[in-house]
N, C-alpha and C positions, 0 to 999 in steps of 0.2 A: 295352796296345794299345787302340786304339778299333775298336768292330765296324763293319761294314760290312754291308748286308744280302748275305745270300749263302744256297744252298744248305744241305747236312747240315753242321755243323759238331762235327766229333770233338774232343775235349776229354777231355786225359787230364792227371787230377789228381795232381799229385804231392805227397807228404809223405817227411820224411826225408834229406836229401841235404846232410850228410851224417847220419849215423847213424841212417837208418832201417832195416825189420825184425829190431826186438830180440828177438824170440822166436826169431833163427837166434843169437843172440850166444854161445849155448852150445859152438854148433861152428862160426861164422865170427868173427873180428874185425874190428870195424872198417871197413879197410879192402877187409876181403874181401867184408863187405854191401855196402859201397859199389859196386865194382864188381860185385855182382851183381846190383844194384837197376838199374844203370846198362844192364848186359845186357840185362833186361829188358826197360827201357825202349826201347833201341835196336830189338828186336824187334817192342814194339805200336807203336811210331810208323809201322817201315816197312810194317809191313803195315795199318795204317790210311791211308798216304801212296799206296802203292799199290792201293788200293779202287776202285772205278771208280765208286761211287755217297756215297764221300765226298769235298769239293769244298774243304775247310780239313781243316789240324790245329793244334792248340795245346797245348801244355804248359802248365798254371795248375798256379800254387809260390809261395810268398813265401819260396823260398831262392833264393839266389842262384846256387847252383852247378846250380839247375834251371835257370835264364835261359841259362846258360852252358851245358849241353846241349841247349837249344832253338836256340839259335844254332848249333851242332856239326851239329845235325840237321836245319838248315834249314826248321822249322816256327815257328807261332809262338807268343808267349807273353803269357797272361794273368797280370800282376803284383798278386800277392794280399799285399802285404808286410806291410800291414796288418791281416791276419785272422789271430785265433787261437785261434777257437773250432772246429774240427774237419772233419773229410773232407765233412759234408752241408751245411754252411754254407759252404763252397767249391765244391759244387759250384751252391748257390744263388748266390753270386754270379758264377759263370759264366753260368746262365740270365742273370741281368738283364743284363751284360754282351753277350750272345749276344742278345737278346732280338728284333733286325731279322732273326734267321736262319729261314730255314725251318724248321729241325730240330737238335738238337743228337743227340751220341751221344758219353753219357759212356762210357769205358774205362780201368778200371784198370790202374796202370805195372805189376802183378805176373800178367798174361796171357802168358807169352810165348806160348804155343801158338797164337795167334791169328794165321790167314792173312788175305790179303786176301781170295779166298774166302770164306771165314765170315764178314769182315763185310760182303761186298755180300749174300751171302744173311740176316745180320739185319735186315742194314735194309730189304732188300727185301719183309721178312714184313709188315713196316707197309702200312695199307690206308691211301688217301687219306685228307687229310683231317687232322683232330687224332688223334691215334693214340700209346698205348705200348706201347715192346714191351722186353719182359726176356729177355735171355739169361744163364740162372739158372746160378750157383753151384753144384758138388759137393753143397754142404751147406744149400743152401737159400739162402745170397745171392745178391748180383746183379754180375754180371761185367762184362754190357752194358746199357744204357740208353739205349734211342732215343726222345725224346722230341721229339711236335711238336704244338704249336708246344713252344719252349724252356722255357718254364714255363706247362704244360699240367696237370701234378702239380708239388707236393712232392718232393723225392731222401728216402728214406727208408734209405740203405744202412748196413748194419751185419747182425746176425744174423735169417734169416728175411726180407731186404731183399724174395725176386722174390714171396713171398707177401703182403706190405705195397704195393708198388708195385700189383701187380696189384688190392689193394682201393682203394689210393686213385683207381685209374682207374675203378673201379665207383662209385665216391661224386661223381665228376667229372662239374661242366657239371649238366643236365637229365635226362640221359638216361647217364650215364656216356660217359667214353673210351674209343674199341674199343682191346681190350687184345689183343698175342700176344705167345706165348710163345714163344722160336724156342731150343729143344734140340737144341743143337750141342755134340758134342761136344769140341771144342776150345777152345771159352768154358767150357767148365765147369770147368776147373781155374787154380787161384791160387794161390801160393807166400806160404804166410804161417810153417810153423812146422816144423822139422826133419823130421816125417813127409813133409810136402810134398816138398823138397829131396830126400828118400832116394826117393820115389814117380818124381823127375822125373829122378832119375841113372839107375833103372831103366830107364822107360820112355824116354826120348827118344832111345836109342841104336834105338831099335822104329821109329822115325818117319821119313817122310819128310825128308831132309836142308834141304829147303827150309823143315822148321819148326824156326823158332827155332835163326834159325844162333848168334845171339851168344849164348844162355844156354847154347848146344851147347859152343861155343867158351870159355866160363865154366866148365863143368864139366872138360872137358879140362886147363885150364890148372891147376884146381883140385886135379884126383887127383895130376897131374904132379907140382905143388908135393908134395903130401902125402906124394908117395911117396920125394920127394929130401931127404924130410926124416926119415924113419923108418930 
């Protein structure tokens, strides 16, 4: 895609499709990561589609079968085909891509709990201006990423991501970039490893039904299966 200047632009990166999170491969196959990555994903799109203070979405993937659910999902898609050096050098070449945008706001496809709610109040924590703000991780990484301008910092994500982000906004410009923190509970959880998965079969039968209908809807089909199989 070519960018355009525009408003916040959300950008959720995709890796895997097929066969991504293999730390579930214990207890899902295949085909059942697939469509549960896909779940997912259907959940943070609509609720970043539905935002009222984000103005784009895009899917950035160098799979193909991302392009093909960006098209499903009627957002649009940054074609990374050529990248294959990992999650933060994708999301750098998002920034330079994005770079006419007012603002970017990356969000990982393994959110589903994420309403639209919760991200107009992340983004809304941002103060004029160049500004980051992290919406931290359970464990200390970074779920959300509202960066503006687009490359304002470095993406530093992986372990310890919203405590690295937040120095590199201190180290930023002159004077540093105003940094906030916006602790919401609903960005703070990500589906990386069977804990997770048994965490979110528990809780999410607790939650409001508006969150995260399709991971909802993933689990259901899932016990179901499991159970006409025992």
């Amino acid at each position: 895609m070519t960018a355009e200047p525009s408003g916040v632009v959300a950008v959720v990166p995709v890796r895997g499709l097929p066969a991504g999170k293999r730390r579930l491969a214990a207890l899902l196959d295949l085909e059942e990561r697939n469509s549960l990555v896909r779940a997912m994903l259907d959940d943070v799109v609509a609720a970043l589609v539905a935002a009222e203070r984000v103005d784009e979405v895009v899917i950035a993937s160098r799979d193909s079968a991302a392009r093909d659910e960006a098209a499903r999902l009627g957002v649009g898609f940054l074609d990374q085909t050529d990248l294959r050096l990992g999650y933060n050098r994708a999301v750098q070449f998002a920034q330079q891509a994005l770079a006419e945008s007012d603002a970017i706001l990356i969000v990982p496809a393994d959110v589903p709990l994420v309403t639209p709610d919760a991200v107009d109040l992340m983004v809304s924590t941002a103060p004029d201006g160049p500004a980051v703000v992290v919406a931290p991780a359970h464990d200390g990484g970074t779920n959300g990423l509202f960066l503006r301008p687009p490359d304002v910092i470095a993406p530093q994500f992986g372990p310890s991501s919203a405590r690295a982000h937040q120095q590199s906004a201190a180290a930023g410009g002159e004077m540093g970039v105003p940094f906030r923190e916006a602790r919401i509970d609903v960005w703070a959880f990500d589906l990386d490893t069977p804990s997770d998965l048994r965490w979110l079969r528990e809780t999410l039968p607790q939650l409001p039904e508006a969150i995260a209908p399709n991971a909802r809807a993933w689990l259901i089909a899932h016990e179901a299966h499991m159970q006409a199989l025992s």
